[in-house]
C-alpha positions in Angstrom: 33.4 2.0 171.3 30.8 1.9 169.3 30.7 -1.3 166.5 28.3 -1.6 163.4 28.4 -3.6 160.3 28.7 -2.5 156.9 25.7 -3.6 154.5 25.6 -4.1 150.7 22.0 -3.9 150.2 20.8 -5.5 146.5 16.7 -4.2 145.2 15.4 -6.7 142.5 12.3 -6.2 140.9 10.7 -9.3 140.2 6.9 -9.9 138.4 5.3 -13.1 139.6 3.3 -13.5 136.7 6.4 -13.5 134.1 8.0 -16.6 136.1 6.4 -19.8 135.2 7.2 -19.1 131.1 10.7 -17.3 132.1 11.4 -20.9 134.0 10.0 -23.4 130.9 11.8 -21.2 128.0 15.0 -20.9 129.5 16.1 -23.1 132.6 19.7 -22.0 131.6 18.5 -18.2 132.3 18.6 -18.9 135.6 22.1 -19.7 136.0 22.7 -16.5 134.0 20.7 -14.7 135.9 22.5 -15.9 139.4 25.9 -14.8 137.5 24.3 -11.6 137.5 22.9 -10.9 140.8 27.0 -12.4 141.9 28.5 -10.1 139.4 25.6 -6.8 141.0 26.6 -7.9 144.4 30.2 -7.0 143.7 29.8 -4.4 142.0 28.0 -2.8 144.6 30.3 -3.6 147.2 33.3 -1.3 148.8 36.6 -1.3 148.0 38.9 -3.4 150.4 42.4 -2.3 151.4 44.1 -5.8 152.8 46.4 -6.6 155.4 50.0 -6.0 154.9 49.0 -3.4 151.8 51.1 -0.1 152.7 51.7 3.6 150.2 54.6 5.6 150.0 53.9 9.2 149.6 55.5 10.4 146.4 55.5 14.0 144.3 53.5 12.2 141.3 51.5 10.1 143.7 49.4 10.7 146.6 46.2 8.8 146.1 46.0 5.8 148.2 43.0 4.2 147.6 39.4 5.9 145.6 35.9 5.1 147.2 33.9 3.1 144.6 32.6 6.1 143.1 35.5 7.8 143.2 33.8 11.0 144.9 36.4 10.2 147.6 39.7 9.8 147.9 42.2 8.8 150.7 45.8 9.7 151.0 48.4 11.8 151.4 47.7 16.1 150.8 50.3 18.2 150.2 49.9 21.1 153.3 52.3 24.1 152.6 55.9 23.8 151.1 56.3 20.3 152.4 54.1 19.4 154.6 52.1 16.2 154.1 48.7 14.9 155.8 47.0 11.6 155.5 43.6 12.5 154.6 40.5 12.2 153.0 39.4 14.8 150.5 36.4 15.2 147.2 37.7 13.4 144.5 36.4 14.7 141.3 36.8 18.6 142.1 39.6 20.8 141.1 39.8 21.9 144.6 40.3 18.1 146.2 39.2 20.5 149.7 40.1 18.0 152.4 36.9 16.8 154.8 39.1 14.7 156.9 43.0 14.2 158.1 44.7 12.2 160.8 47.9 13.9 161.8 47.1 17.6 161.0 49.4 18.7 164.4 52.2 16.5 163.0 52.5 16.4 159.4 55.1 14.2 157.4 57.4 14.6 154.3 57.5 13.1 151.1 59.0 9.2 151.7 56.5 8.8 154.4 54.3 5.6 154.6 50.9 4.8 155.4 50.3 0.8 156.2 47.6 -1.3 157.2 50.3 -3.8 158.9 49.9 -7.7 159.1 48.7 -7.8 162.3 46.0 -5.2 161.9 47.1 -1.6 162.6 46.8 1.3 160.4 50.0 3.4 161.1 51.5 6.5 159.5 55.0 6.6 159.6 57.1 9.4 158.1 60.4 9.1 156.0 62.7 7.8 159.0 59.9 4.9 160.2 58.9 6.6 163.2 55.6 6.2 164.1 53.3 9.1 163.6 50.2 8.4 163.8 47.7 5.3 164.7 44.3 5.4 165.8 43.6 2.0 167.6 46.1 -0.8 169.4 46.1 -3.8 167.0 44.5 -6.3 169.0 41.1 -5.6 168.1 41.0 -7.9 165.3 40.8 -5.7 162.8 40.6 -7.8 158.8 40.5 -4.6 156.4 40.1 -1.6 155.9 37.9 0.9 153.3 37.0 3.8 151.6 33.4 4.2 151.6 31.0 6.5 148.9 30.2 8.6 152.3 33.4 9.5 152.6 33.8 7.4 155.5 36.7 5.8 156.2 36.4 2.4 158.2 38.6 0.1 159.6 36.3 -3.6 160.3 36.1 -7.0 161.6 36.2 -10.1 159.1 32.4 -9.9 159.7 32.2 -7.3 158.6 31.8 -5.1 162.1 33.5 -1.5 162.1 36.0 -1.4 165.0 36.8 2.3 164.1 35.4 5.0 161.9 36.7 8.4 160.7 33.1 9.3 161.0 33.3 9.5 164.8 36.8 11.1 164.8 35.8 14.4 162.9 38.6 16.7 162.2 37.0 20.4 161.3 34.1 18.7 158.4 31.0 16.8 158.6 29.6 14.9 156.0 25.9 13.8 155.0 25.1 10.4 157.1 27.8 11.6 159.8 26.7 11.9 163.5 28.2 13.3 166.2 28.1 11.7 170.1 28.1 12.7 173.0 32.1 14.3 173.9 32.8 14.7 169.6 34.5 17.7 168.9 35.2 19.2 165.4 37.7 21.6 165.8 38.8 24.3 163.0 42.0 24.7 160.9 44.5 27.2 162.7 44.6 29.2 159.2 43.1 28.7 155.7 46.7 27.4 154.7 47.4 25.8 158.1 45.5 22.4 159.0 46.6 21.9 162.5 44.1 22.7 165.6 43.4 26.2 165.8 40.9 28.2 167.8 37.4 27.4 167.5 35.6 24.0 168.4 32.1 22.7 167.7 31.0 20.5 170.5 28.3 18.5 171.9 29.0 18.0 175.5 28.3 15.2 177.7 25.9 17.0 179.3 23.5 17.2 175.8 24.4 20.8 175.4 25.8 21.6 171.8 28.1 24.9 171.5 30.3 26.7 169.3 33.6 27.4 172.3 36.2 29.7 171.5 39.5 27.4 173.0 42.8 28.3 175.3 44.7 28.1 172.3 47.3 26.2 171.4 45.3 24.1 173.8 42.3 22.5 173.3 40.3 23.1 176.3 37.1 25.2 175.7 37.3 28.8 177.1 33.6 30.3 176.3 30.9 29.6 174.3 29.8 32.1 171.3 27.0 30.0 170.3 25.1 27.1 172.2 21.4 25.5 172.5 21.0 25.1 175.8 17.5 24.2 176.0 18.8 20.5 174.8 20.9 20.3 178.7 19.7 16.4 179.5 18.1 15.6 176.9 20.7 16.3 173.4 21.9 12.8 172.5 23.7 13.2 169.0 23.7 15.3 166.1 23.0 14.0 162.7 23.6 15.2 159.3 21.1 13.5 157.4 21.0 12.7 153.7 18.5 15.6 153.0 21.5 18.0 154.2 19.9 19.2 157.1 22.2 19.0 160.5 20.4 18.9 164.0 20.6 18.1 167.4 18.2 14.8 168.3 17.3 13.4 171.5 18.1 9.6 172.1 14.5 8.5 171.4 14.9 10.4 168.3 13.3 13.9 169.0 14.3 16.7 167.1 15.6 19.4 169.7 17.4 21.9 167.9 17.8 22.8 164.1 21.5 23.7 163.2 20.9 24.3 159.4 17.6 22.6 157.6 17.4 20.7 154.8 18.7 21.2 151.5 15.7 22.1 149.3 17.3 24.1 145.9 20.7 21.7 147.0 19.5 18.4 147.1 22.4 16.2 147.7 22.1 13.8 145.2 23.5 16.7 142.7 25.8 18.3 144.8 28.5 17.7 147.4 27.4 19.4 150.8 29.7 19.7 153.7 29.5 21.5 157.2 33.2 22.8 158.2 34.0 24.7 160.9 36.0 27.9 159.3 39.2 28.8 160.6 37.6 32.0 161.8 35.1 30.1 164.0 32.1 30.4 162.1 30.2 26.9 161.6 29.5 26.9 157.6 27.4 24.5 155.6 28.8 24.9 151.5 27.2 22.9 148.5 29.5 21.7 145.5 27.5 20.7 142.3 28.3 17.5 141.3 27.9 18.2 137.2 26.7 20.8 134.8 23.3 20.1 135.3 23.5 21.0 138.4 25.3 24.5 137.2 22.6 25.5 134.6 21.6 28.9 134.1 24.2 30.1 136.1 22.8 29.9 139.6 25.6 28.1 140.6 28.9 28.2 139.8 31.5 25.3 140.0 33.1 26.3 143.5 31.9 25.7 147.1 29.1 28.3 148.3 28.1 28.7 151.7 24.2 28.2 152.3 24.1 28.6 155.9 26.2 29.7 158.9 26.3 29.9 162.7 26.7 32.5 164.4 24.8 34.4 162.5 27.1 37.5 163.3 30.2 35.9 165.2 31.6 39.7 165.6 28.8 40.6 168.3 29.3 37.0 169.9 33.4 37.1 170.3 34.6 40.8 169.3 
């Protein structure tokens, strides 16, 4: 498995010249100032959910924990009548449209728990305490676990070294910064209203190849491609979604090898929320969000999800 750390990076600008009288004026400034770069440093820094912290899913109270700038939330989602999915969804939309869930095949009822235990495991359990749901053994010495602003949802190390990410267990959604390995899958929603596996997976193989594979459902093994680049066989290392919004298929030195959507010129991330999902009709779509009025002036955009891009471009002549 793959481990990284997680960073708070802190940019101070700082003139040279302003120094020598800042330090003779006020010597006392500089103990003011060090409460300040302490106080930034915080600030800046992610949202820890502890050992031994657990959440009860209620009617009036689903929200486990918010990412710092609350774009992101993680908890549980009400799927259906009863149905309930731990899951990570946008935040400060009406919609609260879900890029991420752990048990969609097996969801839970109200009275169900989610718990970071004691010794390090994040479990789901539903109302009866039977285990649902967890993604690593608890021997890996895990300290915490957070919500980040990417919607990224990490369990690390007391070093601060991620030991697991929901970023490289994609359900059907992939979020700007998100990459994809070798053997991912993102695999689509059975119906609009139904969040288990359905039909359709998006997949870069282990042999570099990246495809679009109808499945043998309710299975998931891949049945026939309606959309691949196989040009990138030996050579496609991982897919990244990078900050500009563009999604594409890179070689392991880096190389660009194929171009799944490009970047986001008119979208540009900072002012809206951009996602790639693949549709529960198999169809691969990238969809912008904007994040404030601004964003919605003139009325080019209206406050809902619209789909920039899509692949296939015709999925009827590639599967009918």
């Amino acid at each position: 498995m793959r481990r990284t750390r997680l960073h708070v990076h802190l940019q101070i600008l700082y003139y040279p010249s302003m120094a020598f009288d800042f330090k003779l004026q006020c010597p006392f400034c500089f103990f003011l100032f060090f409460l300040l770069l302490l106080y930034t440093t915080t600030a800046q820094s992610y949202s820890k959910i502890s050992l031994g912290l657990s959440f009860v899913a209620q009617d009036d109270n689903l929200v486990w924990r918010a990412s710092r700038s609350g774009d992101f939330a993680v908890g549980f989602r009400k799927i259906g009548m009863d149905g309930l999915l731990l899951s990570i969804w946008f935040d400060k939309i009406p919609e609260k449209t879900v890029v991420w869930s752990a048990n969609r095949n097996d969801p839970v009822e109200k009275g169900s728990i989610v718990e970071l235990t004691t010794d390090g495991n994040l479990v789901v359990k539903d109302q009866k305490g039977r285990q649902i749901w967890s993604p690593i053994s608890a021997d890996t010495g895990i300290s915490y676990a957070a919500l980040l602003d990417t919607g990224n949802l990490v369990l690390a190390s007391q070093d601060n070294t991620i030991l697991w990410q929901s970023f490289e267990n994609p359900t059907d959604t992939l979020l700007p910064t998100q990459t994809m390995k070798l053997d991912t899958q993102v695999i689509a929603h059975y119906t609009e209203t139904n969040y288990s596996s359905g039909r359709y997976k998006f997949m870069l193989q282990r042999d570099g190849n990246l495809l679009l594979y109808t499945t043998n459902f309710p299975f998931n093994d891949a049945v026939a491609p309606y959309w691949l680049t196989q040009d990138s066989i030996g050579t496609g290392f991982q897919v990244i979604f990078n900050q500009s919004g563009a999604i594409y298929l890179a070689a392991g030195n880096g190389t660009l090898l194929n171009t799944v959507f490009p970047a986001l010129e008119s979208t540009p991330t900072q002012d809206f929320y951009t996602r790639a999902t693949v549709d529960y009709d198999g169809v691969l779509r990238q969809y912008a969000y904007p994040k404030s009025t601004v964003a919605t002036s003139g009325g080019r955009w209206p406050k809902a999800w619209t789909a920039l891009s899509f692949q296939p471009s015709n999925i009827c002549k590639r599967i009918c």
